[in-house]
N, C-alpha and C positions, 0 to 999 in steps of 0.2 A: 800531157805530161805534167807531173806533179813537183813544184818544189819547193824547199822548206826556207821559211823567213823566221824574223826575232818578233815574238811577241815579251811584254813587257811587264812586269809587275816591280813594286816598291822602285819606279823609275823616278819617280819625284817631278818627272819633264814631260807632259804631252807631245814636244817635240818627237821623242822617239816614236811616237804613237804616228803620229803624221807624216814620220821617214817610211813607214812601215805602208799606209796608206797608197801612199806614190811609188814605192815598188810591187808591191802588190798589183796594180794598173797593168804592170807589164810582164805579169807573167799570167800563164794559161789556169794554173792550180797551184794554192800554196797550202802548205801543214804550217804548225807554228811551232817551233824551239824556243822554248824559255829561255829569256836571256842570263838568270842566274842559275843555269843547272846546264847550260850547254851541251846536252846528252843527245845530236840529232843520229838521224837514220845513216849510215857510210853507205845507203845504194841508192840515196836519193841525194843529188847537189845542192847543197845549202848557202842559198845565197845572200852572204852574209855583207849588211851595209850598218855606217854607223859608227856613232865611239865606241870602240872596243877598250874596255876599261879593266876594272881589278880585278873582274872574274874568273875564274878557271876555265880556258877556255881546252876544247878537246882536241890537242894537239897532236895525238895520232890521225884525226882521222882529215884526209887529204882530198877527199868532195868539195871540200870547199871555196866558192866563187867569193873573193874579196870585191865589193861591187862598190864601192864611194865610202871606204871606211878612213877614218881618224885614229890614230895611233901614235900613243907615246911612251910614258914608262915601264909597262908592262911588257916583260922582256920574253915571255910564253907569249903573249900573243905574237912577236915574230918569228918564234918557232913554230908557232900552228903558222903563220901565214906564209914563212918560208918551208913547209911541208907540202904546202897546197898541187895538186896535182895539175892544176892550170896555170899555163904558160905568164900570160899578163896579172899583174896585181891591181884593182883599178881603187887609185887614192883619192880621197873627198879633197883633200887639199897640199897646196904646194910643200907644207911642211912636213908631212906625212908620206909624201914623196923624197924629201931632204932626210930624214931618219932611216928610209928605207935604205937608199944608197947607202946611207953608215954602213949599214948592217949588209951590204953587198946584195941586196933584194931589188930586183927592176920592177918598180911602178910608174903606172900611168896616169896623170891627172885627167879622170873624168867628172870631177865634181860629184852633185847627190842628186839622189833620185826628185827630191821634188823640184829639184827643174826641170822636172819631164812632167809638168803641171800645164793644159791642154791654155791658152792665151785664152781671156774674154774679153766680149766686145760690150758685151750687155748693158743699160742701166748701172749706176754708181751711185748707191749712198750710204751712210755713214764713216764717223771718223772716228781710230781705237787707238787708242795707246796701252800696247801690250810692253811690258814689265819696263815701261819707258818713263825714267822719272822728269817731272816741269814739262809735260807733253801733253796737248789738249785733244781731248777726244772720251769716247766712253774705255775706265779702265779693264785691260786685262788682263791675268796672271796665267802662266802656263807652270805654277806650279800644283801639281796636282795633289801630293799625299798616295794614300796607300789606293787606288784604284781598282776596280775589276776591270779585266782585258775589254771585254764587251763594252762596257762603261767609258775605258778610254777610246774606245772606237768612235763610238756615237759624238764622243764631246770633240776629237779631233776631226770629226765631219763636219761638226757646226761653225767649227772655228773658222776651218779651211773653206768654208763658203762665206762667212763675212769677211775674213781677206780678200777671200774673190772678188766681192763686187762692192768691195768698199769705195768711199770716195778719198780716203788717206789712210795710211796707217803708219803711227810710230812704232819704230819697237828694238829692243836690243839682244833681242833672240834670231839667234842664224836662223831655225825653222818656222821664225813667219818671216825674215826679210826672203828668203830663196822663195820661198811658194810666191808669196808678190811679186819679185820679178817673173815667175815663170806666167803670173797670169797677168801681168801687165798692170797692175795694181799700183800709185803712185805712194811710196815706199818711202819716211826718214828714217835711213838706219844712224842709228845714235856711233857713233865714233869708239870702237872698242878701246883706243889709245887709253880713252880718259877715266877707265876704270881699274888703271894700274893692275892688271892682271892677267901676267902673261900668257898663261893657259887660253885664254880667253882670244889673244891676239892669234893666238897659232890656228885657234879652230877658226875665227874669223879668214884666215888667211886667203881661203876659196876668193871671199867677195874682193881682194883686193887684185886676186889672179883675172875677175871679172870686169874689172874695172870701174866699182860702184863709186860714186860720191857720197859721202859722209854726210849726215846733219844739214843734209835738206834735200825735198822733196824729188825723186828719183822712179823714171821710168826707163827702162833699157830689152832691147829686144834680145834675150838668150837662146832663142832657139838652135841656133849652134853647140849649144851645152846639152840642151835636150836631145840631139841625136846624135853628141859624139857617145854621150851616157847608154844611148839604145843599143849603139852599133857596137857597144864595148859586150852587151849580155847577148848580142845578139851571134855574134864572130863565139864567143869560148862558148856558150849553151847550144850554138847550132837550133837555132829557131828563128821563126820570123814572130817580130812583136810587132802587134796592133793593139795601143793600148785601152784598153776596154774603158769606158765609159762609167761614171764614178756616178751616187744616186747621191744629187747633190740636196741637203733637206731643206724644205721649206721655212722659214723663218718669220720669227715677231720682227716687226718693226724696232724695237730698240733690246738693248742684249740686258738680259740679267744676271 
């Protein structure tokens, strides 16, 4: 069975690309809906993960599976999501959960898909500081610019494998600290408090539903995240998930 995910243009965030990546694992066949034209198929379930943000989204149509999404001012997205023809709403985070209630909508906190990122045991080396400022390591940016879909595929493969088997990584991006825990990657996530920005604290909110430690080095076993997240697609889509095997790419020795 075949179903439809958000592919990503003018996203500015490799992130989305990498939420995209880890859901995708867990389904059998996906199509792709542009995330700024929202126009998917109403015979096929779209399951839709992610910040839902200022776009139009298509609030008639009631296929759709709210899978670890993020939600705040946009007041159509809770009409599309209070449309939805499935029973559970599943929330990325506690706050998004709290809005929901406002709004008399029952969600459930399952966090996101990439803590359904398969643990390694492998070899460990190198150390990145992704958008982490006074952090030592080789730097990296997840902002992308205007990319092609393909394009960002490829680059959030290479990323999500020097996460993997790094030997540290700093960073103040939710989607590389959630991928490190999921693979067991020794993780400083920099402390969202200290960038005054509240927007920021509420998407962060997951990690504190998680239990992480702040601004220093952090390993924590989630596998309990990983398959309340499974059992959440797996109970409203009526399927069994095994999730397939990712082709993880070979790599240089140091990132450029």
């Amino acid at each position: 069975m075949t179903f439809q995910v958000h592919r990503y243009r003018r996203t500015w965030n490799i992130g989305d690309a990498i939420q995209t990546i880890a859901l995708e694992r867990l389904l059998p066949a996906v199509s792709y809906v542009w995330r700024d034209l929202d126009a998917p198929a109403e015979d096929i379930p779209f399951v839709v993960n992610g910040w839902l943000g200022n776009n139009q989204p298509p609030v008639a149509n009631a296929n759709c599976l709210f899978a670890g999404v993020y939600v705040h001012s946009n007041e159509i997205n809770y009409r599309w999501i209070g449309n939805s023809r499935f029973s559970e709403i599943g929330a990325r985070d506690p706050a998004t959960v709290m809005w929901c209630a406002d709004r008399k909508i029952r969600a459930t906190l399952i966090g996101c898909a990439t803590l359904t990122f398969d643990p390694y045991t492998g070899p460990r080396s190198g150390i990145y500081a992704v958008d982490a400022k006074g952090a030592e390591g080789a730097a990296i940016c997840h902002d992308i610019g205007d990319l092609e879909w393909d394009a960002q595929l490829n680059l959030a493969g290479e990323l999500l494998q020097r996460y993997r088997c790094a030997q540290l990584v700093t960073t103040s991006r939710l989607h590389v600290a959630l991928p490190c825990l999921a693979f067991g990657t020794p993780v400083v996530i920099q402390d969202p408090m200290r960038w005054g920005n509240r927007e920021r604290n509420r998407r962060f909110s997951l990690l504190d539903a998680i239990g992480v430690r702040y601004d220093t080095p952090h390993v924590q076993d989630v596998s309990a995240w990983r398959q309340h997240y499974i059992s959440f697609l797996e109970r409203n889509l009526g399927i069994r998930i095994t999730p397939k095997p990712f082709a993880w790419p070979a790599l240089a020795s140091a990132f450029i």
